[in-house]
C-alpha positions in Angstrom: 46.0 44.0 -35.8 48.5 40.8 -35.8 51.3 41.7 -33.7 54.3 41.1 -35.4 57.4 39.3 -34.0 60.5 41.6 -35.1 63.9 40.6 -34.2 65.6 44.0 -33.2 69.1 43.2 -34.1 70.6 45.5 -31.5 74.1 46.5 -33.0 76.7 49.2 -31.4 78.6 49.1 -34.7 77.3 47.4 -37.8 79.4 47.3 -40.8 77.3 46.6 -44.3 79.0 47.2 -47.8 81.6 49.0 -46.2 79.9 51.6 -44.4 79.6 51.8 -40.8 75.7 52.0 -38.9 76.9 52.9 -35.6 73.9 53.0 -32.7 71.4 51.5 -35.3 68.5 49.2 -34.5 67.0 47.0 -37.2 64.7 44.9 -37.7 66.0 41.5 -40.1 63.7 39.2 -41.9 64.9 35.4 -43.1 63.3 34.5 -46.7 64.2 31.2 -47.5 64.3 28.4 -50.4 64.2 24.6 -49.9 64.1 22.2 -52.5 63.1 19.4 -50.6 63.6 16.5 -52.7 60.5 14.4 -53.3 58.3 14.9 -50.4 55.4 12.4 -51.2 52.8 11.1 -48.8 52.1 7.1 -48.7 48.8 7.0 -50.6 48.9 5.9 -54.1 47.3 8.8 -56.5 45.5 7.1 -59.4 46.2 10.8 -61.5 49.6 11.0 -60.3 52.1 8.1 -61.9 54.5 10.3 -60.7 53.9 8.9 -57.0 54.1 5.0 -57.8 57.5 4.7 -56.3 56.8 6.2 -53.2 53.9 3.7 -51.7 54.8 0.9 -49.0 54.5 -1.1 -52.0 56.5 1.1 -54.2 60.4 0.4 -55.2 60.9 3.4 -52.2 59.2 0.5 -50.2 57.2 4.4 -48.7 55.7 3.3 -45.4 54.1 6.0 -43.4 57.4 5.7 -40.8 59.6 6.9 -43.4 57.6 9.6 -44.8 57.5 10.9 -41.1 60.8 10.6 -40.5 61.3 12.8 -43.9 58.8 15.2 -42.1 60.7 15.5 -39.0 64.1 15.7 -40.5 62.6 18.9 -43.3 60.8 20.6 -39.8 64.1 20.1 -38.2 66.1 21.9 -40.8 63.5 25.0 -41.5 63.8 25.5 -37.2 67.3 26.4 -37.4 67.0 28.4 -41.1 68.1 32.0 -39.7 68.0 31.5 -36.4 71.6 32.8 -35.7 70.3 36.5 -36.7 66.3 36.0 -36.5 65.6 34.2 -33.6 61.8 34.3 -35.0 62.9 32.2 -37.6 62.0 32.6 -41.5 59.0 35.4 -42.5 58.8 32.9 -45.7 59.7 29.6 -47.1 59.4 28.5 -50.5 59.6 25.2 -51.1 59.9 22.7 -53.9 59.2 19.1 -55.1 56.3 18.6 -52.6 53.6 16.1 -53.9 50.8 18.0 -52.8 49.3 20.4 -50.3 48.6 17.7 -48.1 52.4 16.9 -47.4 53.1 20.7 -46.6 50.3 20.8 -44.2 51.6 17.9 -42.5 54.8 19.4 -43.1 53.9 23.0 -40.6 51.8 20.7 -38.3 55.1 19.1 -37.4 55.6 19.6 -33.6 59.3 21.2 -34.1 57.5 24.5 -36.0 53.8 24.0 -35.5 54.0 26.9 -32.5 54.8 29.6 -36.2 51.3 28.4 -37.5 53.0 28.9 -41.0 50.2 29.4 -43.5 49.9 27.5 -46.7 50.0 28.6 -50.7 49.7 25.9 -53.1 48.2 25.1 -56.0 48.4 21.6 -58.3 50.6 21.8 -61.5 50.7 19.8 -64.1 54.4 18.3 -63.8 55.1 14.9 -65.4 56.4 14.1 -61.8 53.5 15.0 -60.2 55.7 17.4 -58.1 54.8 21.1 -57.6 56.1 24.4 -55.7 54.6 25.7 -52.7 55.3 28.9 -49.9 54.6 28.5 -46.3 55.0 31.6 -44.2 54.4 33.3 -40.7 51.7 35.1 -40.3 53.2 37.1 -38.0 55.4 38.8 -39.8 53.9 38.6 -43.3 50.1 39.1 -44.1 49.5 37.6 -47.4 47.4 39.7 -50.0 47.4 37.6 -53.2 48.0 34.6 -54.9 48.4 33.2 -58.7 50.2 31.1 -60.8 51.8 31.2 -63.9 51.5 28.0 -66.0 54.5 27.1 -68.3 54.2 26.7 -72.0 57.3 26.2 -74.8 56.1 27.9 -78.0 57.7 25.2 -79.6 57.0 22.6 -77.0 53.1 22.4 -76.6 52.6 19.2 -74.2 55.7 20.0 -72.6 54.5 19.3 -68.3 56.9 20.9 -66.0 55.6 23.2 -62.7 54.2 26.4 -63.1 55.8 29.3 -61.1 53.9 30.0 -57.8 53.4 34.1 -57.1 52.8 35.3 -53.6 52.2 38.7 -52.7 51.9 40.2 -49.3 53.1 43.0 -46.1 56.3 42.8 -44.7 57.6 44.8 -41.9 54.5 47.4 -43.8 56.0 47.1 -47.1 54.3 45.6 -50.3 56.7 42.1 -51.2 56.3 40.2 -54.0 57.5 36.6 -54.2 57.8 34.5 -57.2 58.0 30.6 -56.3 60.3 28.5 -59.1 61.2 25.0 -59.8 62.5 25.5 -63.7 62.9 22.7 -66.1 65.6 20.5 -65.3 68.7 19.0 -67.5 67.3 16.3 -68.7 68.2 15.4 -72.1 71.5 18.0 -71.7 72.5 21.2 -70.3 71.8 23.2 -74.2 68.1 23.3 -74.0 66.2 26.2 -74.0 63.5 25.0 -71.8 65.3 26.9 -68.6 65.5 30.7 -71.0 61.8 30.1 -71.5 61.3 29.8 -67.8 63.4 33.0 -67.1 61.1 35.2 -69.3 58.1 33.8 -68.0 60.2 35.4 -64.8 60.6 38.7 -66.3 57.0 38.5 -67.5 55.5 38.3 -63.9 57.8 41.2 -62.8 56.5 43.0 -65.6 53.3 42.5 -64.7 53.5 44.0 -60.8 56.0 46.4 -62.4 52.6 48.2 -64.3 50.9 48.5 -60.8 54.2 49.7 -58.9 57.2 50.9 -61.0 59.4 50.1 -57.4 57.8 46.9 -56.7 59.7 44.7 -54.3 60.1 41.1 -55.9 62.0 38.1 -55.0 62.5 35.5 -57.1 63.8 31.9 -55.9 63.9 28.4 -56.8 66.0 25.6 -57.8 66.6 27.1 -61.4 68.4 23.9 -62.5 71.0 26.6 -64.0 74.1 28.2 -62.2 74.0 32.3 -61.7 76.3 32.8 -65.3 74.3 30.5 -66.9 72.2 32.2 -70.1 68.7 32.0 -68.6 69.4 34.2 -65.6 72.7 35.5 -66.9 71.1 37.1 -70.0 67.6 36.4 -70.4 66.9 37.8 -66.7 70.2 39.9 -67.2 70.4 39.3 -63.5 74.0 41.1 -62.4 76.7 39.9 -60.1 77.5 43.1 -58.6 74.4 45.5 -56.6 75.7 48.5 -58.3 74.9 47.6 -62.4 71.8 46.9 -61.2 69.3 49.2 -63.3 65.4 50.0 -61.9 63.3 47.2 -62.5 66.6 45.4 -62.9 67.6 41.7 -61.4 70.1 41.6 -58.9 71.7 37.8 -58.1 72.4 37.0 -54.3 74.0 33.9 -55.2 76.1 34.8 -57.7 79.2 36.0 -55.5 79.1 32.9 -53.4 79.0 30.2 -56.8 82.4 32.2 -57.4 83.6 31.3 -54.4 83.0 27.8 -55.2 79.9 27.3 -52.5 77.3 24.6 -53.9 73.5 24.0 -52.9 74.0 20.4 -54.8 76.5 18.8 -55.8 76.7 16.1 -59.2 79.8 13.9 -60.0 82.2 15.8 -57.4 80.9 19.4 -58.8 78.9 21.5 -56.4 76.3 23.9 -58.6 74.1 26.5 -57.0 71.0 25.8 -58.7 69.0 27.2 -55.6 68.9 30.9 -56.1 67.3 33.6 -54.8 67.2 36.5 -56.9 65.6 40.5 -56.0 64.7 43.3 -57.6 66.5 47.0 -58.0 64.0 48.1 -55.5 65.5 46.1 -52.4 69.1 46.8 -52.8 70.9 50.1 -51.5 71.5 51.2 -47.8 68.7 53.4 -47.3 67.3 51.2 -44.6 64.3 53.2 -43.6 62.9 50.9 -45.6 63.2 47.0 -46.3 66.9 46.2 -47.9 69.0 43.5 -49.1 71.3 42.7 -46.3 73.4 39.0 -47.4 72.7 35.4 -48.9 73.5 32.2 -47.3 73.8 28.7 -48.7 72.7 26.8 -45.0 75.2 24.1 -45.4 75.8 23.2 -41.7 77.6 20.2 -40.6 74.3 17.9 -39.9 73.2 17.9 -43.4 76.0 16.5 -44.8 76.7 12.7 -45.7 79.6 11.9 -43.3 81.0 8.9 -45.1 81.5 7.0 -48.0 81.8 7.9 -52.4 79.5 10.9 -51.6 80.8 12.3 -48.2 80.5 16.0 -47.9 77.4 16.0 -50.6 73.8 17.0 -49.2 72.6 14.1 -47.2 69.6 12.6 -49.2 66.7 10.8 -48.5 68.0 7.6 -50.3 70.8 6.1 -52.1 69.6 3.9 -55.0 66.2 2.5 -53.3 68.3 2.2 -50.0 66.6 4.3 -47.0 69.5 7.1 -45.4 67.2 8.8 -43.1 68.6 12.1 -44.9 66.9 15.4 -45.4 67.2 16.3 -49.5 70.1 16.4 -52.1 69.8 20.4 -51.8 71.0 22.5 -49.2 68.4 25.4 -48.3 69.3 28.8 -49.5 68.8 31.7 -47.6 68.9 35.8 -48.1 68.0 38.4 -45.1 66.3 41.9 -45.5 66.5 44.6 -42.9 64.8 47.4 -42.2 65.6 50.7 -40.0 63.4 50.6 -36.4 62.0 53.6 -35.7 63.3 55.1 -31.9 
């Protein structure tokens, strides 16, 4: 049996929602989302256009230094996701805009988080920009059980090539989780497009789906959804809710939705931050009966070091490049973050 590594949050007093745990011990689990902006390897795919710009001989000008730079600076960020409450770091990482399964397996090999042996789920989409999603986790603290994808198709958009949405099931802390990987259709061509609402009920269809096999099934949803939380595709198509208690069984509740409000960003576009990267769980993981796994908070990880220090875009996400010209940055999206406890038994 793989021994886990639980982080026993030892807390005299601990105060969630307003009700206070006093001489509790619990056990918290980091689940995190990084889009990870373009994270392509040097060689030149002849089935992927997509990766033309980022070759040595590419307008990126892609030399192997660089993309290990990139590599070092993403290890360097998923090291410190959580760390201030789980020293183990996160259970699981979903990621986005990665070339290949390739880049995230040099990605974990990296020396900064190679001792996690994270584990890797990926499958090839068919995206125009020959990018795809893809979940790394811990083996340690969750055992994976199953993996799929769900490919995505318009009715009224046949060839439309965007990435499918990546489901992982698995055990944490002995509980059936179910985690839907996302990287919807972006703005391109204007905000009004229906291409993200189409997204969304492919969304509700996968719930649906592990919904027939367990009416309480625990499922988390993230991705750069390329819409804010009261935008129409999670808003009313996922009728994910703002507030944990209109949250109906089977029901979506939005982690992110509180902090957009309070004018926190994962990405920010012509001086507006948006909170595209959400993370969003089912009815089944909210309340405070933590005997077993709960909703605890959300976090955008915007710490000081990933932001651009200087010049028209100080105080955005520091990137990768500017224009073709080489920052040594980490991705124009911060990494968002939500934490689940669960009650250890004394």
């Amino acid at each position: 049996m793989i021994k886990r590594k639980i982080l026993l949050v030892f807390l005299s007093v601990l105060l969630i929602g307003g009700v206070t745990q006093a001489q509790k011990q619990y056990g918290a689990y980091c689940i995190a989302f990084y889009n990870v902006e373009n994270l392509f390897d040097t060689v030149d795919d002849p089935d992927n256009p997509g990766d033309d710009e980022y070759t040595p001989s590419g307008s990126y000008a892609w030399t192997p230094e660089k993309y290990q730079k990139k590599l070092d600076n993403i290890a360097y960020v998923i090291n410190k996701l959580g760390k201030e409450v789980t020293p183990a770091g996160p259970a699981i990482v979903g990621l986005a805009e990665v070339e290949n399964r390739v880049v995230i397996e040099d990605l974990v090999k990296n020396k900064q988080i190679a001792d996690k042996n994270y584990q890797v789920v990926h499958y090839d989409s068919p995206d125009w920009r020959g990018i795809d999603v893809g979940l790394i986790y811990n083996p340690s603290l969750f055992q994976m059980t199953h993996s799929a994808v769900h490919v995505y198709h318009h009715p009224d958009k046949p060839n439309m090539k965007t990435r499918d949405q990546l489901v992982v099931s698995g055990i944490l802390a002995g509980e059936p989780v179910h985690v839907i990987v996302a990287h919807w259709p972006s703005r391109y061509g204007g905000k009004g497009s229906d291409n993200r609402e189409v997204a969304a009920g492919i969304a509700n269809e996968i719930a649906d789906s592990l919904y027939q096999i367990d009416p309480a099934a625990k499922v988390i949803l993230m991705g750069d959804l390329n819409d804010d939380p009261a935008d129409r595709s999670t808003r009313v198509i996922m009728n994910a809710k703002r507030d944990e208690k209109e949250v109906k069984p089977q029901g979506w509740f939005n982690t992110m939705w509180k902090l957009h409000d309070q004018g926190i960003g994962s990405l920010a576009y012509q001086d507006k931050w948006n909170l595209f990267d959400q993370i969003i769980v089912s009815h089944a993981l909210l309340g405070k009966d933590y005997s077993t796994l709960k909703f605890w908070k959300a976090e955008v990880f915007n710490r000081d070091f990933l932001l651009q220090k200087e010049g028209k875009k100080k105080g955005y996400p520091l990137r990768t490049f500017s224009g073709t010209t080489f920052l040594n940055g980490y991705s124009d999206h911060f990494p968002t973050l939500i934490y689940l406890l669960k009650e250890i038994n004394r």
